[in-house]
C-alpha positions in Angstrom: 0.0 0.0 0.0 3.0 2.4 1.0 4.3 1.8 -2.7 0.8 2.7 -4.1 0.5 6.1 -2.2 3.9 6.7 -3.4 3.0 5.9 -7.5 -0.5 7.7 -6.8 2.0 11.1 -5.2 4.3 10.3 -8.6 1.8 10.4 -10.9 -0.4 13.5 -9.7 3.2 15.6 -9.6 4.0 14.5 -13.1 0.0 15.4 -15.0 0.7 19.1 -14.3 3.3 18.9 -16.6 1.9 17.1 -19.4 -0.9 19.8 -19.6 1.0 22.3 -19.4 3.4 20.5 -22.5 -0.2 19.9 -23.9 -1.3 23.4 -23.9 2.0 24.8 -25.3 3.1 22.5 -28.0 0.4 19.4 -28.8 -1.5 20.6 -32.4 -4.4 18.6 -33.8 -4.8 17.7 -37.2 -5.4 21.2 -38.7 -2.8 22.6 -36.8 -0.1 20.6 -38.0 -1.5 21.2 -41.4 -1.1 24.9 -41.5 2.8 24.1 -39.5 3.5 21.7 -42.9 0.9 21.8 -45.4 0.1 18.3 -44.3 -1.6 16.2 -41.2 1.9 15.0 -40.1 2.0 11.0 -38.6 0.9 9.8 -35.4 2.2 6.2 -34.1 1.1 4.4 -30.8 3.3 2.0 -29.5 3.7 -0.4 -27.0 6.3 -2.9 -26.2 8.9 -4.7 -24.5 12.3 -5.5 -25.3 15.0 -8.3 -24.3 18.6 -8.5 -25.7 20.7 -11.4 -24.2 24.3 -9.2 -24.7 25.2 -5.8 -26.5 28.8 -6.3 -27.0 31.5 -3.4 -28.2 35.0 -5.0 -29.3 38.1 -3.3 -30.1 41.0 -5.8 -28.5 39.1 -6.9 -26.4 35.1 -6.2 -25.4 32.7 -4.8 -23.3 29.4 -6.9 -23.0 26.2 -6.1 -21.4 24.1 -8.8 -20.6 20.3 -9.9 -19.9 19.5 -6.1 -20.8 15.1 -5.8 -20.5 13.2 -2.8 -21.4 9.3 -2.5 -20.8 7.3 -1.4 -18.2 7.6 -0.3 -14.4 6.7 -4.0 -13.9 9.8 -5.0 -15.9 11.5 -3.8 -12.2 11.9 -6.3 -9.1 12.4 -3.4 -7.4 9.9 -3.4 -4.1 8.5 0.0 -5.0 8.1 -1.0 -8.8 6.1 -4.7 -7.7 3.9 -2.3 -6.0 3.1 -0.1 -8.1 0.8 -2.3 -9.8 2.1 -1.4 -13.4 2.7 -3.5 -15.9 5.4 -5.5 -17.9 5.0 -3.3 -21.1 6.6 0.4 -22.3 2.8 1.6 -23.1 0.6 4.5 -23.7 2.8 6.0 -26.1 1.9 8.2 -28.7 4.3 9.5 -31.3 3.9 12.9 -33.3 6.5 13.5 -36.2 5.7 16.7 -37.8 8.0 17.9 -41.2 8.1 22.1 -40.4 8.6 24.1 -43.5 12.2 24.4 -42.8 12.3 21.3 -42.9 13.0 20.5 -39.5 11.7 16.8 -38.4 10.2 17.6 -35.3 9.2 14.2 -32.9 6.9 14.5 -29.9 6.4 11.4 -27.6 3.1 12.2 -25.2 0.7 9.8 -23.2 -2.3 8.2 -24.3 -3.5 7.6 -20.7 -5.7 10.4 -19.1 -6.4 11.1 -15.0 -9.7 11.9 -14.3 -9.4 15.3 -15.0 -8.2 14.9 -18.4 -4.6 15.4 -18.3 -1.7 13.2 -19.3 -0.3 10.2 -17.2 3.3 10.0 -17.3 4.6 6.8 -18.9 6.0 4.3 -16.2 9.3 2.7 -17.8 11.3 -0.4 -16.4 14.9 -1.4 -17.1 16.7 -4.2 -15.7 20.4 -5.5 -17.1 22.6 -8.7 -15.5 26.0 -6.9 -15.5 28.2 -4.7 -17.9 31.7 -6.5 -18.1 34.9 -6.6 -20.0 36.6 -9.6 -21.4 39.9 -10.1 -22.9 41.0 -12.8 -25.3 43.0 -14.6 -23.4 40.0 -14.9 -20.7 40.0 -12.3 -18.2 37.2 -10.6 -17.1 36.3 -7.9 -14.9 32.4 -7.6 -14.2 31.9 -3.5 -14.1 28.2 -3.3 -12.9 25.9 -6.5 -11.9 21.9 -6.2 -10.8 21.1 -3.3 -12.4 17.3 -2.9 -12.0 15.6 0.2 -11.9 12.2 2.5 -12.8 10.5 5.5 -13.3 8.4 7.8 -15.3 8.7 9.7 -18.5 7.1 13.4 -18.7 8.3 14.9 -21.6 10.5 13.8 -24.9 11.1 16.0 -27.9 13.5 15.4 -30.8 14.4 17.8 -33.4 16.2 17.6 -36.2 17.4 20.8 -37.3 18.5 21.5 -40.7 20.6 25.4 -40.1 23.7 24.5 -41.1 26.5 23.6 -38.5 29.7 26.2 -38.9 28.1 27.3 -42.5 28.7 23.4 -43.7 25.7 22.9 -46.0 24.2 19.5 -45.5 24.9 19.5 -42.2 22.1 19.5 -39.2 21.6 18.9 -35.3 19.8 16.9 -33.3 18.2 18.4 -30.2 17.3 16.6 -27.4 14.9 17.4 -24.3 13.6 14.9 -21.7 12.0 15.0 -18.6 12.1 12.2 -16.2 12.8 10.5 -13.2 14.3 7.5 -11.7 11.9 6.6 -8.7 14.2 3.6 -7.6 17.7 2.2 -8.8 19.4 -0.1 -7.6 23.2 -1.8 -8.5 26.5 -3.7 -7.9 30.1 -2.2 -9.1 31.3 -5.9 -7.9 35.0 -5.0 -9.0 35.0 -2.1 -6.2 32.9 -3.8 -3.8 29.8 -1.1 -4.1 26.6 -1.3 -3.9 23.8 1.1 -4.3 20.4 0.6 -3.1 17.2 3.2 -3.3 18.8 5.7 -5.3 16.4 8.2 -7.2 17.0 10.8 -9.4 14.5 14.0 -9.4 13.4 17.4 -10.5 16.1 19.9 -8.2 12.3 21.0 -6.5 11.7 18.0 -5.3 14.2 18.6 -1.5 16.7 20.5 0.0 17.1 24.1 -1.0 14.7 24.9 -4.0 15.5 27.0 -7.0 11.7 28.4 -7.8 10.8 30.0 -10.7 12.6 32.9 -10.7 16.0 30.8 -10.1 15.0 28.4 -12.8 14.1 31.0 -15.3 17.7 32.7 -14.5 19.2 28.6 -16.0 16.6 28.2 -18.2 16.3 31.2 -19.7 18.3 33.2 -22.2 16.0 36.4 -21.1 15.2 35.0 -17.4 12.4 38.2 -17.7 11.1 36.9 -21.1 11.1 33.2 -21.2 10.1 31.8 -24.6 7.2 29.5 -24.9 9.6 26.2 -24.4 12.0 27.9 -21.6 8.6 28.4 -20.1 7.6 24.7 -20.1 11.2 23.2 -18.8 10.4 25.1 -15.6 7.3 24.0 -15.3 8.6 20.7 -15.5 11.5 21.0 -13.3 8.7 22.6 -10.8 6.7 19.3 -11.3 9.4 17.2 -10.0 10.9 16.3 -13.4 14.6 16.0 -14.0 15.8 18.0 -17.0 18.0 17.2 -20.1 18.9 19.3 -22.7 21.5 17.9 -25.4 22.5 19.2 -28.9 24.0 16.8 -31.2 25.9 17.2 -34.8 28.9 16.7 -36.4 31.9 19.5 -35.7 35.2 20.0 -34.6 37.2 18.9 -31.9 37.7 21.1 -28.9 40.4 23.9 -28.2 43.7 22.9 -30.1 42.6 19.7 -31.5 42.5 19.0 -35.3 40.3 16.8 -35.5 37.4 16.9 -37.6 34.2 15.3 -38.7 33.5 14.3 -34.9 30.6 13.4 -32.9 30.1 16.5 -31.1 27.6 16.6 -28.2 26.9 20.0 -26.2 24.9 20.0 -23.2 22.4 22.6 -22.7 21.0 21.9 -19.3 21.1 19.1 -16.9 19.2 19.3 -13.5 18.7 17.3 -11.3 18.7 16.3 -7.8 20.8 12.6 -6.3 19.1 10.7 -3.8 21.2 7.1 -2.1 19.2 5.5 0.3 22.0 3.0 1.0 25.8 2.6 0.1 27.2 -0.4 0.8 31.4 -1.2 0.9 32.5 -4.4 1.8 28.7 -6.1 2.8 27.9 -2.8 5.4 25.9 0.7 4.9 27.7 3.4 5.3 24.8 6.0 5.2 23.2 8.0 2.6 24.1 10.1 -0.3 22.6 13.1 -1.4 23.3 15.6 -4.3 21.4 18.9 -4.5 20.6 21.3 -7.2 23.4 19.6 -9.6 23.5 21.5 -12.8 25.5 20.7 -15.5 25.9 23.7 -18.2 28.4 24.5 -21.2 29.5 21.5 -21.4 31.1 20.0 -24.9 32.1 16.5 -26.3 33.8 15.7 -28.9 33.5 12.0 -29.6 36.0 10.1 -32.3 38.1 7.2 -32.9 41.9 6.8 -32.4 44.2 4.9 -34.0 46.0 2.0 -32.0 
């Protein structure tokens, strides 16, 4: 019953934002007709997915194994088994839109409705046996073992945007926004002799000090007096109890006095969030609780490529 109150909390927290999402950006029919000259695509979806091992091998490899996507249910997580959600990744509803720019733009929303006729957040599960590397003359080293974890989706927008990166024609980005949180987590780093138990991962409003609006427009906002229609909905979200992500995506150059070029180049917006541990465990024993407030990651640039041996 505890875990129900706690999913019934969750899920009242996380409508608000989904009609507020709704009331900025969801267009019917004729709407997205006058965006693109057409009625755009909608998918629904629902699914689960098992993969015995993802492996990446250069010398050696890194494998992750018994990987399962679905549901909340998909969890053994207490707090998930109580929930009373199911097994599958459901509810989903998938807009893709072509603007006249010809920006692709992708909104994942809810199917499911409260009783006052907002959005449900969609409960996800994820569960994976352990993340390990192996070499080929048999070692091993097991990174990460038990991960199994949950929690609900509020928001997911993709955008491909076709401005040129640098003035390279042909070129585009992919933006990224998603709102979400973990409500339980829980894993092994067997090689260090760590576990983690209980850890959740929410909107930076949801303990400790609180940012409000005003301090949320000042991160969100390029004008924190005149937030734009979408700076406007990230802290709503974030005042929700949503974490934020904000990522832009694109091929570029490397960083400061590299020379590389033609890399994967990832730049991150935004990320906030607060860190919850429930329980660390070194050696078989808690040592306490972790906690990470208001973490806010911001300017932030990757440039990903390969090397040669």
């Amino acid at each position: 019953m505890k875990g129900l109150k706690k999913l019934a909390l969750a899920t009242a927290v996380a409508a608000a934002p989904f009609a507020a999402h709704a009331e900025l950006q969801a267009m019917d029919d004729s709407m997205m007709g006058d965006v693109t000259g057409q009625a755009g695509v909608t998918i629904e979806l629902e699914t689960r997915v098992s993969i015995g091992q993802f492996t990446y091998t250069d010398e050696g490899s890194f494998a992750v194994k018994g990987i399962e996507l679905g549901g909340a249910g998909v969890s053994q997580t207490d707090s998930a088994q109580d929930s009373g959600l199911g097994n599958l990744l459901d509810q989903l509803v998938i807009d893709i839109d072509i603007a006249d720019d010809g920006d692709a733009i992708i909104h994942v929303g809810s199917l499911q409705q409260d009783a006052d006729g907002n959005a449900v957040p969609i409960d996800w599960g994820f569960t994976a046996d352990s993340m390990e590397l192996d070499g080929n003359g048999g070692q091993n080293t097991v990174l990460v073992s038990n991960m199994d974890s949950w929690g609900l989706l509020g928001a997911l927008d993709i955008r491909v945007d076709t401005d040129d990166v640098d003035g390279q024609a042909g070129t585009g980005t992919l933006n990224l926004d998603a709102a979400f949180t973990v409500e339980e987590m829980n894993f092994d780093v067997e090689f260090l002799g760590i576990g983690v138990r209980g850890m959740t991962i929410n909107s930076s409003e949801s303990g400790g000090e609180t940012l409000g609006a005003a301090g949320l427009a000042a991160i969100f906002g390029e004008d924190p007096a005149n937030l734009t229609d979408e700076e406007t909905r990230k802290v709503g979200l974030a005042q929700a109890g949503f974490a934020i992500v904000g990522l832009d995506i694109y091929k570029g150059d490397g960083l400061g006095a590299s020379t590389a070029t033609d890399v994967l180049r990832i730049d991150v917006e935004d990320v906030l969030m607060d860190i919850n541990v429930a329980e660390t465990v070194i050696g078989g024993e808690s040592i306490g609780t972790i906690g990470i407030d208001n973490l806010h990651v911001s300017d932030t640039r990757l440039a990903v490529y390969g090397h040669a041996d």
